[in-house]
N, C-alpha and C positions, 0 to 999 in steps of 0.2 A: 669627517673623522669616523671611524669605525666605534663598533660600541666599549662604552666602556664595562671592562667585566671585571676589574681587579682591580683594590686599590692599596698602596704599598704605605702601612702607617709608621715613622721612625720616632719612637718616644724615649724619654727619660723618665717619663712619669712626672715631669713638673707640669703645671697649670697650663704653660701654654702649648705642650705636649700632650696636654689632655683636650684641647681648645682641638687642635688638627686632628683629634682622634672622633671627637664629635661632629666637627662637619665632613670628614671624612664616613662615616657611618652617616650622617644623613645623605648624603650625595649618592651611598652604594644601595641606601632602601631604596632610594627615587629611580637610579639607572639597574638598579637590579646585581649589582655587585659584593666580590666577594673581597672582606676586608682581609686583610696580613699585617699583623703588628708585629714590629720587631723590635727587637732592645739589645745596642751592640753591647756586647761585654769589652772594657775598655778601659785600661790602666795610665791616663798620663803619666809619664815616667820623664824627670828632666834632670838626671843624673849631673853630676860637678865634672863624674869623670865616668869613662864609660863602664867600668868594672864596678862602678857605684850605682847600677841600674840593675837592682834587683825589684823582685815581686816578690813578697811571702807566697808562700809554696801555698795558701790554703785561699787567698784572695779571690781569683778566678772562681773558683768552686762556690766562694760566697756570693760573689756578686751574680752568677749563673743563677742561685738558688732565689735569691733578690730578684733577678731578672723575669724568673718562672712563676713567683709565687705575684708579685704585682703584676706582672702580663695577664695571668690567669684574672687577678680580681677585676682588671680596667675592662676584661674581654667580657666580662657579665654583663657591659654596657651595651658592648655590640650583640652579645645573645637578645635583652631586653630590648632592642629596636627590631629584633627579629630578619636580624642579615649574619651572614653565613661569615665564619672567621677562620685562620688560622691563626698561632703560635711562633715566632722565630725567636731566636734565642740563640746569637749570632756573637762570635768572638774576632775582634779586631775593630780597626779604625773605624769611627763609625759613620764615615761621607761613603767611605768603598763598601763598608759594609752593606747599606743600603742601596748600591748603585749594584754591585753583585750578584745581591739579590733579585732587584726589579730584573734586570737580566737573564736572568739563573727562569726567573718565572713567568717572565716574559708579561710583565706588569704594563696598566693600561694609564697607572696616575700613581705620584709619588704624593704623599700628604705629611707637613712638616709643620712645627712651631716656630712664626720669626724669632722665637728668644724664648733660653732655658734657664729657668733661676733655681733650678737645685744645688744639692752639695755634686750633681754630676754635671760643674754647668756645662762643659766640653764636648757631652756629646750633642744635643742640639742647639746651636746659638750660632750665632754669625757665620762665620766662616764655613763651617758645615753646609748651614741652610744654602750660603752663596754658593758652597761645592755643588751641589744637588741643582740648584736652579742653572750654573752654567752646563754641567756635565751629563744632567739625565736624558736618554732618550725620549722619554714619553711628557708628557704634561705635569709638574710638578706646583701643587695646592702649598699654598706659602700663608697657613691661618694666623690671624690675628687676634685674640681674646678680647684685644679691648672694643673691638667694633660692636660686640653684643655676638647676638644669635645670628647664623647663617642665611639672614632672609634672600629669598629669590625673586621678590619682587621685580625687581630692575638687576640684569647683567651689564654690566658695562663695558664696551670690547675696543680694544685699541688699536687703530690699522695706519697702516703705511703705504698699506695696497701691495706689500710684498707678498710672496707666496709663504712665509712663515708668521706672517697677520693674518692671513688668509687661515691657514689651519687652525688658529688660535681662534677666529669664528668658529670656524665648524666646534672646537671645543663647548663653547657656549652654547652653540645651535644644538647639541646632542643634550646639554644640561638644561636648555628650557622649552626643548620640545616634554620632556620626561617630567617639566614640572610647571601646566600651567595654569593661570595665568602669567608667567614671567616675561617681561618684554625686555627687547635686546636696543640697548643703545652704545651702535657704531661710534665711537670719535675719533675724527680726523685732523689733524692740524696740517694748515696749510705749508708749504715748503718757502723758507727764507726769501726764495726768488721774488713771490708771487705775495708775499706779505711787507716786502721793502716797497714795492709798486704800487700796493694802498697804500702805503704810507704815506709818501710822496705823493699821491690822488688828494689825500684828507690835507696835506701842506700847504702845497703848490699847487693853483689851476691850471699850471700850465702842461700839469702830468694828468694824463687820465690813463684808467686801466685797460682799455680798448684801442691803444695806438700804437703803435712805434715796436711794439714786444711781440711780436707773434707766435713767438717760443714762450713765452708766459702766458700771454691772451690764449694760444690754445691750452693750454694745459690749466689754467682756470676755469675755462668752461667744460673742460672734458672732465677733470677730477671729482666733481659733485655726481656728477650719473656714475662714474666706475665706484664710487665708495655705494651709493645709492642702490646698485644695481648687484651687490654683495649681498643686499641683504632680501632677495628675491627670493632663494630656495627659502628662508625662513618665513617669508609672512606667504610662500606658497603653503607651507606647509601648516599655516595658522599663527604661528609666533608675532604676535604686535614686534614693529622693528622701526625703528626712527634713528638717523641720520643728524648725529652733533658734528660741527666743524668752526674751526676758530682759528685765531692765528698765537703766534707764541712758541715756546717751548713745547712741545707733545707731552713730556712728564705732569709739567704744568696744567695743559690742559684737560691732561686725564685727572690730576689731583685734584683739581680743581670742579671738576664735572663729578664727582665721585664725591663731594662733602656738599655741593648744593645739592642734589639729586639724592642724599643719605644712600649711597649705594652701598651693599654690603658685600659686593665680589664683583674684582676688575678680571679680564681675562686677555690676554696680550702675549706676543709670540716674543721670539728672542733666537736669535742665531747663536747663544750660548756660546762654548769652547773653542769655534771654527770661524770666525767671525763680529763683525760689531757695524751694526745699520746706522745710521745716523739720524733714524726718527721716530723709531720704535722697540728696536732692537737696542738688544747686549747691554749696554751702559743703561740706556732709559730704564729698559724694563727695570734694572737691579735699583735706581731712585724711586722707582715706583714701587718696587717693592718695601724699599727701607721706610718710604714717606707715607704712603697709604695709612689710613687709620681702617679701613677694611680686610680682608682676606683676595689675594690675588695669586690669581691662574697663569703659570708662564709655559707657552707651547714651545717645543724648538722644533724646527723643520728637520726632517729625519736629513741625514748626509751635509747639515749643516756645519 
């Protein structure tokens, strides 16, 4: 992954919009990036009948003035960590608003709240956040408040061994070269195939893993060195890297590797809008994001 130099913060100003704002501004001290907080202006309007869908003429202008004046005060946070900021104060929907933008400025990370509990809750909460994580170009930070502070300890990275896992390392690889001690822990869960054949090993004597399957038997002994062999530029480069693999559901086992391991950031790719993997991707990732009690990193493969 190239570096990261920008990172695209979408707030409401609620707690958990403040949660993405903060580890969003620690991530840009450590990679050296420049924050942009934006705040769509944005009227739910769900008229009876269409001629029933007005705005007061002065609303916009409030909520703009609302926008500018708490943008400005949340951004004294980002001054005091001593990273460089901008201002948006942006009218319309606000998943497009954001997506727009990062476009518009050719943004390197999008940083959101899983859940907004203001009187705005609509502009970041559910839906939204899922907009953003299927449809963004670049790597979109999905924080969580309740996990605590953004420790970098331990990364957690989710693979499939597709080239859109693949990238989603390299995400993490660029956040714990910039920060460490941080060590990167791969998990991989093994494929249905090759997990019904221990099964049947652990049952039956009369199955063992080493017979009969060649098409499983090789791709269990191949699968541990290509997961393995991923994380070579990393501990070339110094980053401690270790190698989790288990069998089960992948959501599962990342959630589960992620609450023993107190991890505080999963990092995992997704084929978003164009697609949907069966082991790491689209569907998984967006569990992992609802289920997580930490903060998670979703990469999508560019032309995915």
């Amino acid at each position: 992954m190239s570096a990261v130099n920008s990172i695209l913060v979408a707030t409401d100003f609620s707690s958990h919009a403040e949660c993405a704002l903060e580890q969003a501004t620690k991530l840009a001290s450590l990679l050296g990036a420049r924050v942009h907080l934006v705040f769509a202006v944005h009227v739910p309007v769900q008229p009876l009948l269409p001629e029933m869908a007005i705005v007061p003429a002065d609303m916009i202008g409030q909520m703009r003035e609302f926008g500018r004046t708490k943008a400005q005060e949340t951004a004294n946070k980002i001054e005091a960590a001593g990273v460089e900021y901008e201002i948006h104060i942006e009218e319309g929907e606000p998943s497009r608003v954001v997506l727009d933008l990062a476009e518009r400025l050719k943004i390197d990370m999008i940083a959101v709240g899983r859940r907004g509990q203001s009187a705005l809750e609509h502009v970041i909460v559910g839906s939204v956040a899922e907009r953003l994580l299927r449809s963004a170009d670049c790597p979109v930070l999905t924080a969580v408040s309740e996990g605590g502070e953004l420790s970098l300890d331990e990364i957690l990275v989710a693979t499939d061994l597709s080239d859109a896992a693949i990238g989603a390392l390299g995400v993490a690889q660029t956040i714990a070269a910039a920060s460490p001690p941080t060590r990167l822990l791969l998990a991989y869960a093994h494929p249905p195939g090759i997990q019904a054949v221990r099964f049947l090993a652990q049952t039956d004597e009369r199955v063992s893993i080493g017979t009969g399957i060649p098409i499983l038997d090789s791709l269990a002994e191949d699968v541990v060195t290509r997961a393995s062999a991923l994380l070579d530029p990393a501990r070339n480069g110094g980053v401690q890297s270790y190698l989790v693999t288990g069998d089960g559901k992948p959501d599962t086992l990342i959630l589960e590797t992620a609450e023993q391991r107190n991890v505080k950031l999963i990092v995992m790719g997704t084929h978003g809008r164009r697609g949907i993997s069966h082991l790491v991707l689209g569907s998984v990732a967006e569990r992992v994001v609802h289920g997580a009690s930490c903060s998670v990193i979703t990469a999508r493969i560019q032309g995915s």
